[in-house]
ZAGU-563482 format. One record per residue (C-alpha): x, y, z; residue in one letter. Coordinates in steps of 0.05 Angstrom, whole numbers, plus 32768, in hexadecimal, padded with zeros to 4 digits. Example, Ala and Ser with C-alpha at 12.3 -4.5 7.8 and 13.67 -1.06 7.14 Angstrom:
2
REC     xx     yy     zz   code
REC   80F6   7FA6   809C      A
REC   8111   7FEB   808F      S
***
This chain:
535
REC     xx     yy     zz   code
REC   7D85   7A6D   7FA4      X
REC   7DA1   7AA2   7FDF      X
REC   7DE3   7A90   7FF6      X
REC   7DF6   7A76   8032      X
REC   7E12   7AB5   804E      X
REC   7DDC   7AE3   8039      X
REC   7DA7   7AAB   8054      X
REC   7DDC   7AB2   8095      X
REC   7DCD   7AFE   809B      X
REC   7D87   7AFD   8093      X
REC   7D82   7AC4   80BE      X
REC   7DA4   7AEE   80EF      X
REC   7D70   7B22   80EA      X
REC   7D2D   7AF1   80EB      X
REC   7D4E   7ACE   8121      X
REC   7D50   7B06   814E      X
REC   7D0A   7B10   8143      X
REC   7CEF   7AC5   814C      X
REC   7CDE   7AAD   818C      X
REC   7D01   7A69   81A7      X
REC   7CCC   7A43   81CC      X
REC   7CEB   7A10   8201      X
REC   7CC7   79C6   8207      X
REC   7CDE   7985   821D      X
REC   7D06   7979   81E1      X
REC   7D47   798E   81CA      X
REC   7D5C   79D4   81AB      X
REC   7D73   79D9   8163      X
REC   7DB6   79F7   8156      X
REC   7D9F   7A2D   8131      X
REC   7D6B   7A3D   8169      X
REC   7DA9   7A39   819D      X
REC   7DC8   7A6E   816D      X
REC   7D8A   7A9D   8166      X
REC   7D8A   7AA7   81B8      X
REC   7DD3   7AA0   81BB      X
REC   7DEC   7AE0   8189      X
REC   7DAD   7AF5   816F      X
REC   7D84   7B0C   81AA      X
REC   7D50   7AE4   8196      X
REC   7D16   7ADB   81D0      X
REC   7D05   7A9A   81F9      X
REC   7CC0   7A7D   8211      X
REC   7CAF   7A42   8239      X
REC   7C76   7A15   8219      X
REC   7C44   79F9   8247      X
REC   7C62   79AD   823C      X
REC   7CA2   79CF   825A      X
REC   7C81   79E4   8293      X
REC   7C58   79A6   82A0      X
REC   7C97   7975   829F      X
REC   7CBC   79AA   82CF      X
REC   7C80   79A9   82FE      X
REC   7C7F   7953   82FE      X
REC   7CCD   794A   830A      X
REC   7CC9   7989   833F      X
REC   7C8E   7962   8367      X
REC   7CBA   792A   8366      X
REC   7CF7   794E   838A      X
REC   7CCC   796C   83C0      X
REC   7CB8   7922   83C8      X
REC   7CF8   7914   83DE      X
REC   7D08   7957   8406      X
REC   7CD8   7937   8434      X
REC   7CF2   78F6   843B      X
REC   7D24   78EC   847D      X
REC   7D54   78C5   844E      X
REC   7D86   78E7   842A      X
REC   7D8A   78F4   83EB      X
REC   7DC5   7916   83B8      X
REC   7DB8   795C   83AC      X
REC   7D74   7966   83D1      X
REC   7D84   7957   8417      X
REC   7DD0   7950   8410      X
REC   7E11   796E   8407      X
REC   7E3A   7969   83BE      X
REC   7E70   7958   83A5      X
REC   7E9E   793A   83DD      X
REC   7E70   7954   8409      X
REC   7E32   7927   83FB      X
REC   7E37   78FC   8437      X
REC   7E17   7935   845D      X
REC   7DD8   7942   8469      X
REC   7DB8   797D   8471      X
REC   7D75   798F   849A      X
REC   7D33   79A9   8474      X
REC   7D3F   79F3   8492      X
REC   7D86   79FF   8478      X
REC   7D7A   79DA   842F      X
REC   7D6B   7A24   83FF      X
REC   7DAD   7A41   8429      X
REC   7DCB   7A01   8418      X
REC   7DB3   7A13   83C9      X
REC   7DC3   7A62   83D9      X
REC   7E0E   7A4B   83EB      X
REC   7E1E   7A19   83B2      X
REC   7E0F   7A4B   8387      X
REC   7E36   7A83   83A5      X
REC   7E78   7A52   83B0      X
REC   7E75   7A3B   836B      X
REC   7E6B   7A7C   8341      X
REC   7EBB   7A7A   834C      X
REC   7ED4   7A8D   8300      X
REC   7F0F   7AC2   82F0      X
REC   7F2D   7ADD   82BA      X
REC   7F08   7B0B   8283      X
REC   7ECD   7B06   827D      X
REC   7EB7   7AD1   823D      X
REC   7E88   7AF2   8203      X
REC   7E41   7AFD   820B      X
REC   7E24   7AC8   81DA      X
REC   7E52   7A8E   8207      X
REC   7E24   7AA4   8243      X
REC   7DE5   7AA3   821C      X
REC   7DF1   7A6A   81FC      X
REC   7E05   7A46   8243      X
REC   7DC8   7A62   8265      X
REC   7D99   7A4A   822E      X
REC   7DB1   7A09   8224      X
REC   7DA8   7A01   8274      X
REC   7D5F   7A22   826B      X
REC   7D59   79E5   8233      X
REC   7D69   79B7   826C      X
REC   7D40   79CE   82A2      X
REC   7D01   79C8   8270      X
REC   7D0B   797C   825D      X
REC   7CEF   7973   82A2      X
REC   7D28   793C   82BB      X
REC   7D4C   7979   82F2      X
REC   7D18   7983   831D      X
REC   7D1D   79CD   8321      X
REC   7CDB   79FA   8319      X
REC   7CB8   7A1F   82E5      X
REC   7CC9   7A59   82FD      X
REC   7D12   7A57   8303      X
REC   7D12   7A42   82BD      X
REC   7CE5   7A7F   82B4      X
REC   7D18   7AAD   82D5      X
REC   7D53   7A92   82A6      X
REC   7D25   7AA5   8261      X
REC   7D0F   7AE9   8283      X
REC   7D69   7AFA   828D      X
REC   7D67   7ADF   823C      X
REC   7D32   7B04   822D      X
REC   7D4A   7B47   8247      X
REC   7D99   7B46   8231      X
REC   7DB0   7B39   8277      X
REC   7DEF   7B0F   8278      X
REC   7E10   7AF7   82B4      X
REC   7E5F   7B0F   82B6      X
REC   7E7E   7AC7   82AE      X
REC   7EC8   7AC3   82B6      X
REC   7EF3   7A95   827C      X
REC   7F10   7A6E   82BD      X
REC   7EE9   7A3D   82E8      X
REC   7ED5   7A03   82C0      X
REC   7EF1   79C4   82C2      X
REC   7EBA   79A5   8291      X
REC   7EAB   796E   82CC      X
REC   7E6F   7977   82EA      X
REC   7E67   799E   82B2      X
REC   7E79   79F2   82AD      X
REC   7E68   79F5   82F7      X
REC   7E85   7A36   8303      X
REC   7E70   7A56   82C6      X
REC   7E27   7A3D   82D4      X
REC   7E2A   7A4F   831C      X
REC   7E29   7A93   8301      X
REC   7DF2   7A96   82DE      X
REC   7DD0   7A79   831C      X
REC   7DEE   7AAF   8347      X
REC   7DD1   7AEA   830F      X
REC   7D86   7AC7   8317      X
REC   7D91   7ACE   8369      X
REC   7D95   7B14   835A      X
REC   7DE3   7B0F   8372      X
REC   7E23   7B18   834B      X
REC   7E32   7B4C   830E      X
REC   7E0B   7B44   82C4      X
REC   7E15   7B6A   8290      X
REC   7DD0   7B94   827E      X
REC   7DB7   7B90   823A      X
REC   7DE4   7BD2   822B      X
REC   7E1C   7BAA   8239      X
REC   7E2C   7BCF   8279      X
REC   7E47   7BA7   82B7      X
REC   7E1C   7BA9   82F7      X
REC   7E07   7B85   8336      X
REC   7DD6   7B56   831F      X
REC   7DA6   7B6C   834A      X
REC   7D9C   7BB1   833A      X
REC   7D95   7B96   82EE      X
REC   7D60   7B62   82FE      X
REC   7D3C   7B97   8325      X
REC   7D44   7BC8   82E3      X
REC   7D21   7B95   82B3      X
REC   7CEA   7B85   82E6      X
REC   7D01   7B3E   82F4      X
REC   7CFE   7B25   833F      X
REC   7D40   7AF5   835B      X
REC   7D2C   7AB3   8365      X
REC   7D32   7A8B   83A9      X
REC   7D51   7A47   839C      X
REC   7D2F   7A0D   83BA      X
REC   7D40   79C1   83CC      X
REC   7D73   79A9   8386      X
REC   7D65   79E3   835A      X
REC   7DAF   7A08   8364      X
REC   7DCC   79C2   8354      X
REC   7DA7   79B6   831F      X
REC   7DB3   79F8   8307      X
REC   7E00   79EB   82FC      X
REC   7E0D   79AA   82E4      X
REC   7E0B   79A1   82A1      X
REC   7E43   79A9   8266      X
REC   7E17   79E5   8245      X
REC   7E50   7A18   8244      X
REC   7E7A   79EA   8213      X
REC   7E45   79D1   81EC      X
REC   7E2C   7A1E   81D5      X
REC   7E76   7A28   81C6      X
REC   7E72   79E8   81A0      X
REC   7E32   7A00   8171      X
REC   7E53   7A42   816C      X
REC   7E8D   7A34   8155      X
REC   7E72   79F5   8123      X
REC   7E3C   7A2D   80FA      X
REC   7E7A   7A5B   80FD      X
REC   7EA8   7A1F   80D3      X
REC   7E6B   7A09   80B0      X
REC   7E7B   7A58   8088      X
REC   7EC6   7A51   808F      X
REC   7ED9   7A15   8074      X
REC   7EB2   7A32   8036      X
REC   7EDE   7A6F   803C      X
REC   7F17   7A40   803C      X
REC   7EFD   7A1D   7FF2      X
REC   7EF4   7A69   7FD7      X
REC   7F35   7A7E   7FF4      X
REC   7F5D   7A42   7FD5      X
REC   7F3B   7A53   7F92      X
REC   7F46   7A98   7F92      X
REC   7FA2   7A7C   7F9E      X
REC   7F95   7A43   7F64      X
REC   7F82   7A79   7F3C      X
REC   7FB6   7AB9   7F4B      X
REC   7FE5   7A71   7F45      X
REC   7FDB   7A5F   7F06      X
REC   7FCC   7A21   7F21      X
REC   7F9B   79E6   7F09      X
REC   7F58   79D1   7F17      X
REC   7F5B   7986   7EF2      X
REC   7F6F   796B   7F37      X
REC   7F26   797E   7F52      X
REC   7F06   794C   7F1F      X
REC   7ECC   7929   7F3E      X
REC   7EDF   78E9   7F26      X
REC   7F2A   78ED   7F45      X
REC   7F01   7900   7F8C      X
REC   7ECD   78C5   7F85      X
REC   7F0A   7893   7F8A      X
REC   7F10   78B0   7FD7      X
REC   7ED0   78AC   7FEA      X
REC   7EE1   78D6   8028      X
REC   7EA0   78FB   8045      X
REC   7EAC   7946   803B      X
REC   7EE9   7946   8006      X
REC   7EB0   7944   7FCD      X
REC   7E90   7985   7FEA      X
REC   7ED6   79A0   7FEA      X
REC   7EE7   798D   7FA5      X
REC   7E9F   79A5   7F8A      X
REC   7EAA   79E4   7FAA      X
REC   7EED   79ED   7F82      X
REC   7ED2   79D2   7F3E      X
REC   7E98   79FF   7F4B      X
REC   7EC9   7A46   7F60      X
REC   7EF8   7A39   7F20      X
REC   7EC8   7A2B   7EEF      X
REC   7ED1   7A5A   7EAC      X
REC   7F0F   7A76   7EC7      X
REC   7F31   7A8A   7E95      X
REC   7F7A   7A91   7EC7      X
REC   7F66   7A43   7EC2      X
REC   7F61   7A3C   7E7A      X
REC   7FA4   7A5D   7E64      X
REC   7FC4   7A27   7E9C      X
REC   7FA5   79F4   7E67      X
REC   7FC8   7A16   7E23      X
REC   7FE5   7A56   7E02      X
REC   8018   7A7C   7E23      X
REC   8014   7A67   7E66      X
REC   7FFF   7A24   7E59      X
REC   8006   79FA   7E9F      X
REC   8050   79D4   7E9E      X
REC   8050   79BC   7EDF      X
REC   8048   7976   7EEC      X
REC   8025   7980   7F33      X
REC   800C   79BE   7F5E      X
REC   8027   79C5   7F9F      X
REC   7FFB   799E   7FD6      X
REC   7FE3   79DF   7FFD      X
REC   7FBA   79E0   7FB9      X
REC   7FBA   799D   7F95      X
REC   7F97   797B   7FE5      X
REC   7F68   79AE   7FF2      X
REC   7F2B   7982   7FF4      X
REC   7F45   794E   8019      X
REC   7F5C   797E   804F      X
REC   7F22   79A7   8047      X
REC   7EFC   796A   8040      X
REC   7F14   7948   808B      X
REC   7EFE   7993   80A6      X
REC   7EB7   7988   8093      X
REC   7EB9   7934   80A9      X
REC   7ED3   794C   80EC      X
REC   7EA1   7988   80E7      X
REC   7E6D   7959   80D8      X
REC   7E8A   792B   8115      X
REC   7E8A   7966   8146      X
REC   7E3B   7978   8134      X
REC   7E21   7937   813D      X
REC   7E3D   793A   8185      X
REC   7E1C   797C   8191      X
REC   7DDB   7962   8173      X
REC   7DDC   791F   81A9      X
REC   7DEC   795F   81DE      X
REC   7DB0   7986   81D0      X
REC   7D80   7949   81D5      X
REC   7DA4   793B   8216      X
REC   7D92   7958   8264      X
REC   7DC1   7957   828C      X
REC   7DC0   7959   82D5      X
REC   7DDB   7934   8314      X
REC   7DAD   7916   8334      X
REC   7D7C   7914   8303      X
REC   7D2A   790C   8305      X
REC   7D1E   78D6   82D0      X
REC   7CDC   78C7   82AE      X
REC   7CC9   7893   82D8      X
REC   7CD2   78C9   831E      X
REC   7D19   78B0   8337      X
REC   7D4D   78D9   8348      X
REC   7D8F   78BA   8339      X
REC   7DDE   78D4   833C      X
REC   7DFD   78CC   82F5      X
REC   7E3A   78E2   82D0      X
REC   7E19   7903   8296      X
REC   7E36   794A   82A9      X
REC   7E7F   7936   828F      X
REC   7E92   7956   8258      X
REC   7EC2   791C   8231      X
REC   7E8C   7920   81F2      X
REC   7E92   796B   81E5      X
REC   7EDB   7978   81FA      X
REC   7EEA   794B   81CB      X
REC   7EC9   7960   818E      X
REC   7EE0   79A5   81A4      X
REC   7F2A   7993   81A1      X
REC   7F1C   796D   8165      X
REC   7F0A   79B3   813E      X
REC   7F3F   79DC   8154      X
REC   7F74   799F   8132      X
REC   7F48   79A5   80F4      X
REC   7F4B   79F9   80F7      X
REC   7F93   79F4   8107      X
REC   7FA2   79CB   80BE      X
REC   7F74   79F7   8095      X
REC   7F91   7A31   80AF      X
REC   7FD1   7A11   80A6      X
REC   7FC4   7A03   805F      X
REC   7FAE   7A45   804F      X
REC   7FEA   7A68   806A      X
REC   8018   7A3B   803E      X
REC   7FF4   7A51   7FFE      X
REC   7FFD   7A9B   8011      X
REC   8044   7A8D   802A      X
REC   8044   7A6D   7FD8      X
REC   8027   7AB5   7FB3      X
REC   805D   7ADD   7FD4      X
REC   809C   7AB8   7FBC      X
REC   80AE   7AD4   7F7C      X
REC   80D2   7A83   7F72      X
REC   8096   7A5D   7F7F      X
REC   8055   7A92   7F62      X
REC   805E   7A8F   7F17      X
REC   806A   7AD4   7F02      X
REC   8058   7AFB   7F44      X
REC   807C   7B35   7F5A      X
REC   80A7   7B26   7F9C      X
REC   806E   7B2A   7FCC      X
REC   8046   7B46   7FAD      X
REC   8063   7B87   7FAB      X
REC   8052   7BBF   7F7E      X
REC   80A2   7BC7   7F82      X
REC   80CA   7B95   7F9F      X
REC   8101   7BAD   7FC8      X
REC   80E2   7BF9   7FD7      X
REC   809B   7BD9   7FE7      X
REC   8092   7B9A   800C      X
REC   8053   7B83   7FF5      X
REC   802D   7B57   8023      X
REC   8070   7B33   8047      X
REC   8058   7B41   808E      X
REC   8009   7B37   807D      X
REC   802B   7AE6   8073      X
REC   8050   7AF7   80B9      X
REC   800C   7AFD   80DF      X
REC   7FEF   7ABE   80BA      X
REC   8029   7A97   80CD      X
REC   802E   7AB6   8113      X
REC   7FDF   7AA1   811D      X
REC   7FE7   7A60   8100      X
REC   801E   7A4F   8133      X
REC   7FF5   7A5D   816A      X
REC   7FB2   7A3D   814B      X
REC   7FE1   79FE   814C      X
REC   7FF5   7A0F   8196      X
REC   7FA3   7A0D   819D      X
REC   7F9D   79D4   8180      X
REC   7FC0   79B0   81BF      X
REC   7F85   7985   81D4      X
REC   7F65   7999   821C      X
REC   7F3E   7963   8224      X
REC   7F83   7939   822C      X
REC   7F8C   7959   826B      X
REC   7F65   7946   82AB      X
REC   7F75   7961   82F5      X
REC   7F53   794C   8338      X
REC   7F27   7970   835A      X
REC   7EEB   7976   8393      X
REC   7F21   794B   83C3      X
REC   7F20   791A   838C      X
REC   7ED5   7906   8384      X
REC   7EDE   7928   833E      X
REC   7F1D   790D   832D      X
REC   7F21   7907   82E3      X
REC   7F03   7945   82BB      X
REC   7EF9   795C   8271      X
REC   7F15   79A2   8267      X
REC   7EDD   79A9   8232      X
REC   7ED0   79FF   824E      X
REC   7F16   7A09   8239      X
REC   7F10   79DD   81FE      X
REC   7ED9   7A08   81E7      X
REC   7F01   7A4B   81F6      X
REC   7F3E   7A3A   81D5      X
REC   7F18   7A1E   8191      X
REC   7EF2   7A66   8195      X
REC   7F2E   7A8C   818E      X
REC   7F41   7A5A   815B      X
REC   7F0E   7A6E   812F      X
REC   7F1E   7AAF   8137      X
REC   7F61   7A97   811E      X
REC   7F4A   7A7C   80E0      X
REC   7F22   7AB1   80D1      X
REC   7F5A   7AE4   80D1      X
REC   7F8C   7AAD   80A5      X
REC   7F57   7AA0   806F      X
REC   7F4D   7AF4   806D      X
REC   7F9C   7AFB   8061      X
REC   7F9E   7AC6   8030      X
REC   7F68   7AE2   8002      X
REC   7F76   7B24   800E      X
REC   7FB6   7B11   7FF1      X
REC   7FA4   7AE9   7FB2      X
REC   7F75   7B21   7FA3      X
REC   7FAC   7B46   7F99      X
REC   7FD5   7B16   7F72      X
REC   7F9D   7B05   7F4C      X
REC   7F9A   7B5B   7F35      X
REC   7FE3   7B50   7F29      X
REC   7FDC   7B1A   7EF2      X
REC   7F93   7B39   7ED4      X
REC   7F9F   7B84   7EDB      X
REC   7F60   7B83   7F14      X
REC   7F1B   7B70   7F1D      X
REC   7EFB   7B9B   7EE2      X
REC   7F29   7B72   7EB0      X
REC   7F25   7B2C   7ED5      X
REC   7F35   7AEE   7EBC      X
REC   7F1D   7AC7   7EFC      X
REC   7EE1   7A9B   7EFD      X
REC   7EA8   7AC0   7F0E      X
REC   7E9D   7AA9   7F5D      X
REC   7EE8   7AC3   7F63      X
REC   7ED9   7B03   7F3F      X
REC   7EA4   7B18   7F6D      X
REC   7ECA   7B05   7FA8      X
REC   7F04   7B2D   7F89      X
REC   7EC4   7B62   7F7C      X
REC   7EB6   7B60   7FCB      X
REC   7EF8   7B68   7FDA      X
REC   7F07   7BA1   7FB7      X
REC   7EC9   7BC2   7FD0      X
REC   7EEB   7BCF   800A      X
REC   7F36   7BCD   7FFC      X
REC   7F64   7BF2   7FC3      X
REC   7F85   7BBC   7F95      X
REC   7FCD   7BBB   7F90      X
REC   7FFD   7BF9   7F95      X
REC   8032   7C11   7FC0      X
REC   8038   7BF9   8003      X
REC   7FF9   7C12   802E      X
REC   7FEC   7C0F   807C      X
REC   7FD6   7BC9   8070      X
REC   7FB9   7BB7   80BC      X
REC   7F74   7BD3   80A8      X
REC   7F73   7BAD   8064      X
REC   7F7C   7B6D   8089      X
REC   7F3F   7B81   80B8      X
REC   7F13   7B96   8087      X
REC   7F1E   7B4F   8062      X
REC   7F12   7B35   80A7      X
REC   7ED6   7B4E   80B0      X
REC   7EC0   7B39   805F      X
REC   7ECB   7AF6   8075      X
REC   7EB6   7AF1   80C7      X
REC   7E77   7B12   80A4      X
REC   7E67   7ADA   806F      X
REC   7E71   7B11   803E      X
REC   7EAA   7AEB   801D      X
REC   7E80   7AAE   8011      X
REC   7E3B   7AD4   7FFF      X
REC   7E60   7AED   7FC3      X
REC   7E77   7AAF   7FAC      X
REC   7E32   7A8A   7FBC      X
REC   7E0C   7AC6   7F95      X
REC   7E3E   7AC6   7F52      X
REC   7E2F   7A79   7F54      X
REC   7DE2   7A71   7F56      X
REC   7DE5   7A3C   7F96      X
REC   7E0C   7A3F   7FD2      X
REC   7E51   7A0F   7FDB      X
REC   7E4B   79D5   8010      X
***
């Protein structure tokens, strides 16, 4: 069976090549990925365009009626109680767009604005906004050619939704605003439409609201970041073997039968996993007799709990993606055109369900990370690693070994627990407040981004490091004693950094581990030395 990384990278690939066809039912998660950061192409199916054209006749319905009604013939927000006349109603569309594309700051990564932009598209094509085919048309041909509306990381409050961030991406298909092209280079989004052939679109009667409201930034950070854990907290089971191991630590507390007694959802996996990367070690077996037979009573928690904390990652994991699922099968709008042809005001734009789930991750990144750093912090003390040189240094005292690698663990762990500060806990009024309680889910979804980043870069140091303690106790990876998965992580590592030796520039080492494990590289080696991926 392929491993889950190497299934990951040629996903990637076949991805980019398959087209995702919108209809009136939800996206998948891995189709939201394949637009999102694989470039893969979008088309509308004729179902799509059907239930767009219903819900739009029922809207200009009600543009004609003298009564007024939220979002057609009306102001928003505070502003609803006035009514606007037939002539000025696309200026009034024209100007909520332009007043709302307000964001500031840097601009946030490319796959964020895909993803946001699709997962509106996925809206629009349930049929329940009211908006016509061809604005939804316009927003798959900006997909489909690379262009990506220059969306600031300010703006969103997550209540009615990522208004400003969306208001962008309604600005970019008026032909106004700055995109970046599919070269990456930032223009007026005018001159880049007009370079791929595509015409701006004129708004009509509810199509710039319903082009805005919706919680679609956060949720594409959501799916994101969940198939980016999905690989990591694998990493994490790998990287806490790889420490057992360089140790001399034991794998009898990973029995299944010890696990079964907690019948916690994930800590199995977890525990599996480890039974599964130790197996035929022989590091393991002289822990069990001979000369360095095992004399401690216990292992330090960092390793002894590793399933149980790696174990509430993937519950809360689990948690997190069934939110996301209930998301995608969701359309969101205010007012929306239900089945039965009435248009109602809701509250289904706030984001409370996703911010949460959001903040929920980054807690659970935070104590993985957290754990991993304590287990390097463990290798490197020459009291607490069982025969390891001070650490790890070729010579303690002239060469200081990886001591500051443990510095920038420890200095990103802080601040992953700093992210872990839950944004959703904080609300502040707005819109004079008629939107007076809001979910902070946009910077819930920002901050648990660069959390993941975190981890990545933790897990990297910490088997970048027992890869090296690990050469220290077996003379390196052409006379291992490791278990197999473990030697042909310790085989991918080496493939692309020098095992131990004097003190080196060690900045590059650390990014090229980085990479090994951002990559899925890390995991594919484990996954292919073991015949079937780990869970």
């Amino acid at each position: 069976m392929t491993s889950a990384s190497t299934t990951q990278a040629d996903g990637a690939q076949h991805a980019a090549e398959q087209t995702v066809t919108m209809g009136p039912g939800p996206l998948r998660q891995e189709e939201v990925l394949a637009v999102a950061r694989h470039g893969a192409p979008v088309a509308l199916s004729e179902q799509a365009e059907e239930a767009m054209r219903l819900s739009r006749a029922v809207i200009d319905t009600l543009a004609e009626d003298p009564l007024p009604h939220y979002g057609v013939s009306t102001g928003f927000g505070a502003l609803a109680v006035k009514q606007i006349p037939p002539e000025r109603r696309r200026q009034l569309q024209r100007s909520l767009v332009r007043s709302h594309a307000a964001s500031s700051g840097a601009p946030v990564d490319r796959e964020v604005v895909r993803a946001l932009m699709l997962n509106r598209l996925a809206t629009m094509t349930t049929g329940r906004t009211g908006v016509r085919p061809e604005v939804a048309r316009r927003y798959a041909a900006l997909l489909n050619a690379g262009i990506t509306p220059v969306v600031g990381e300010y703006g969103s409050l997550g209540c009615s939704g990522d208004l400003a961030p969306l208001s962008h991406c309604a600005l970019a298909v008026m032909g106004e605003g700055e995109v970046f092209d599919a070269d990456g280079v930032r223009r007026p989004a005018g001159e880049a439409l007009a370079a791929a052939g595509i015409e701006p679109i004129e708004l009509q009667e509810k199509e710039g609201l319903a082009l805005i409201n919706g919680t679609d930034g956060m949720l594409g950070m959501l799916l994101m970041a969940a198939a980016d854990l999905r690989r990591l907290v694998c990493t994490a089971d790998i990287a806490t073997a790889m420490t057992i191991e360089a140790l001399r630590g034991t794998d009898s507390v990973f029995a299944e039968d010890l696990h079964a007694l907690r019948p916690q959802p994930g800590q199995a996996d977890a525990a599996s996993n480890l039974r599964r990367l130790l197996a035929d070690s022989d590091l393991i077996a002289e822990t069990r007799g001979g000369e360095h037979r095992h004399t401690r009573v216990q292992d330090a928690y960092s390793l002894r709990c590793a399933p149980q904390v790696h174990g509430a990652v993937r519950s809360t994991l689990a948690h997190a993606e069934a939110v996301a699922g209930y998301e995608l099968a969701s359309a969101i709008d205010n007012p929306v055109v239900t089945v039965d042809g009435r248009v109602e005001s809701n509250g289904n734009f706030h984001g409370a369900p996703v911010g949460y789930v959001l903040d929920f991750l980054a807690i659970a990144v935070a104590d993985c990370a957290s754990m991993s750093e304590r287990r390097t912090d463990r290798m490197l003390d020459s009291s607490r690693s069982h025969g390891l040189n001070a650490f790890l240094a070729h010579d303690p005292g002239v060469d200081s070994g990886h001591m500051i690698a443990q510095y920038t663990q420890a200095g990103i762990v802080s601040e992953l627990k700093r992210l872990a500060v839950p944004a959703s806990a904080d609300s502040i009024p707005s819109s004079a407040m008629q939107e007076d309680h809001v979910s902070m889910g946009w910077a819930a979804g920002l901050k648990l981004r660069r959390a993941v980043d975190g981890i990545i870069r933790v897990l990297a140091v910490e088997i970048l490091t027992a890869a090296r303690g690990l050469d220290m106790r077996d003379g390196g990876v052409d006379q291992a004693r490791t278990a197999p998965a473990i030697t042909a992580v310790r085989r991918a590592v080496r493939s692309r950094v020098a095992g131990p030796d004097t003190d080196r520039y060690l900045a590059p080492e650390i990014d090229e581990v980085v990479d090994l494990v951002r990559d899925g590289d890390i995991l594919a080696a484990a996954d292919q030395a073991l015949g079937s991926p780990l869970r």
